[in-house]
N, C-alpha and C positions, 0 to 999 in steps of 0.2 A: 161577452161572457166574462163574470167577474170571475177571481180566484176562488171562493165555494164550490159555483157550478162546475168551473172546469176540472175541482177536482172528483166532485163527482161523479162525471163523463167519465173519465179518464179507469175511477175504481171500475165503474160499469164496463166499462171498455175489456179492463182485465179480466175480470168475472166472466164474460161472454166468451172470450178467446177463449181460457182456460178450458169453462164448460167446451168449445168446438174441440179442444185437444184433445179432453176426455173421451167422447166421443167417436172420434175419428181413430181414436189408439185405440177401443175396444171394440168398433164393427171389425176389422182385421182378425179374429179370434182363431178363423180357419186355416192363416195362413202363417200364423204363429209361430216361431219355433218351437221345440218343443218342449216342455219343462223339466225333465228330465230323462234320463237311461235307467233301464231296468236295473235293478241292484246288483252289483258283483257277485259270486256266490254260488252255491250247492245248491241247488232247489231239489226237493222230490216228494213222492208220492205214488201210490200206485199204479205200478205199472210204468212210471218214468221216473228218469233222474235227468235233471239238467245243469249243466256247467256253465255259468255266464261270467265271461270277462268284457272290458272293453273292445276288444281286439276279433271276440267272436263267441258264439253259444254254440255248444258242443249238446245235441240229446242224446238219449239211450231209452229205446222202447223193448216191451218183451221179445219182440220178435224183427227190431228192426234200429236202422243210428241216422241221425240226422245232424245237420251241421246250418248255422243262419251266420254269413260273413259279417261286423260290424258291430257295434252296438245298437241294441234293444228299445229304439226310442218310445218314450212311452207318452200322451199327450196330455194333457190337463185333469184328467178322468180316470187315468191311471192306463188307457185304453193300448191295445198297440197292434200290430200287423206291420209282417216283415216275409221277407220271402227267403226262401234256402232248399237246401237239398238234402233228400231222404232217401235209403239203403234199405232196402229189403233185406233181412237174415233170413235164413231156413235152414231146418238140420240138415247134413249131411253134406256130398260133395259140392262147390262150386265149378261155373266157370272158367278157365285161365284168367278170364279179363275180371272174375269179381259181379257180384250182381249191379243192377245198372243202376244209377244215380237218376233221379226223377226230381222233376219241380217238384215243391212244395210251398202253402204258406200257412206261417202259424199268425193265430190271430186272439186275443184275450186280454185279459184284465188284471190288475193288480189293486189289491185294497189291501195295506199292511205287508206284510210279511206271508200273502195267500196270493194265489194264482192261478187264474181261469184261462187254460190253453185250451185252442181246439187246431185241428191240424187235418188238413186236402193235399193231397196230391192236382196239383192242378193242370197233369195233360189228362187226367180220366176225370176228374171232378168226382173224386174218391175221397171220402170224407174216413180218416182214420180214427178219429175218436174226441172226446174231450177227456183233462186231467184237470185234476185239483193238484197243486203242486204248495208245499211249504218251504220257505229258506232255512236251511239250515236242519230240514227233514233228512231222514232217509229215506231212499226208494227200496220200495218194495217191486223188484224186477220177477218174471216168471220168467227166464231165456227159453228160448227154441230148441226143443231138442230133439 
C-alpha cells in the first residue's frame, strides 16, 4: 500500500471510530447523569409555595407542609421525580406526637421559569393535586382553619 492509500485508510479509519463513539456516547441517554437541579429559589402559585435550595425543598400547601431531602434533579426535558414527606395540617388541636409524616412523591416539569408539580401520597396512592408554580411568584395559600 503506497503513502496516498494508506493515508487514506487510515482518514477512513478515524471517521469510522469517531462515528462508533458518537454513537455509543448517545445510546446511554437513559443513564445519563442528569443536566441539571431545579433552580434555587421561591416558587409559587396557587395554593403552594416552594423553597428550593441545594441542601433541600421545603412545600407549603393550604392545608398541609411537605419537605423532599437533596437536590431537585431535573433530566434533559426539564422532567423530575423525587420522593419526600408530607404533613397533614387541620384546624384545631393536635396530637402530642404532631400529625404523622407520610410518603410522598412529587413529580413534574419545568419549562422556564414555570413549573408542572403533581403530588401522591404513596402508602394510599392519594393523588393530592397538580400546581402550576412560578419562580419568583407569590403563593397564594388558603391555610386551614
Amino acid at each position: 500500500m503506497g503513502f496516498p492509500e494508506r493515508a487514506m485508510w487510515i482518514a477512513a479509519r478515524a471517521v469510522q471510530l469517531f462515528v462508533a463513539g458518537v454513537a455509543i456516547a448517545t445510546c446511554g441517554g437513559a443513564v445519563a447523569a442528569p443536566d441539571s437541579n431545579l433552580q434555587a429559589g421561591t416558587w409559587g402559585g396557587p395554593h403552594v409555595a416552594m423553597t428550593v435550595t441545594a441542601q433541600r425543598t421545603d412545600i407549603e400547601f393550604d392545608c398541609g407542609l411537605a419537605s423532599v431531602d437533596g437536590a431537585i434533579a431535573l433530566d434533559r426535558d426539564g422532567g423530575f421525580a423525587v420522593n419526600g414527606t408530607f404533613i397533614q395540617e387541620r384546624p384545631g388541636p393536635t396530637t402530642p406526637n404532631g400529625p404523622a409524616r407520610r410518603p410522598m412523591r412529587l413529580t413534574g416539569d419545568v419549562k422556564g421559569d414555570t413549573m408542572d408539580a403533581r403530588v401522591m401520597l404513596t402508602d394510599a396512592n392519594e393523588d393530592l393535586g397538580s400546581f402550576t408554580l412560578k419562580l419568583g411568584a407569590d403563593a397564594r395559600l388558603v391555610k386551614c382553619k
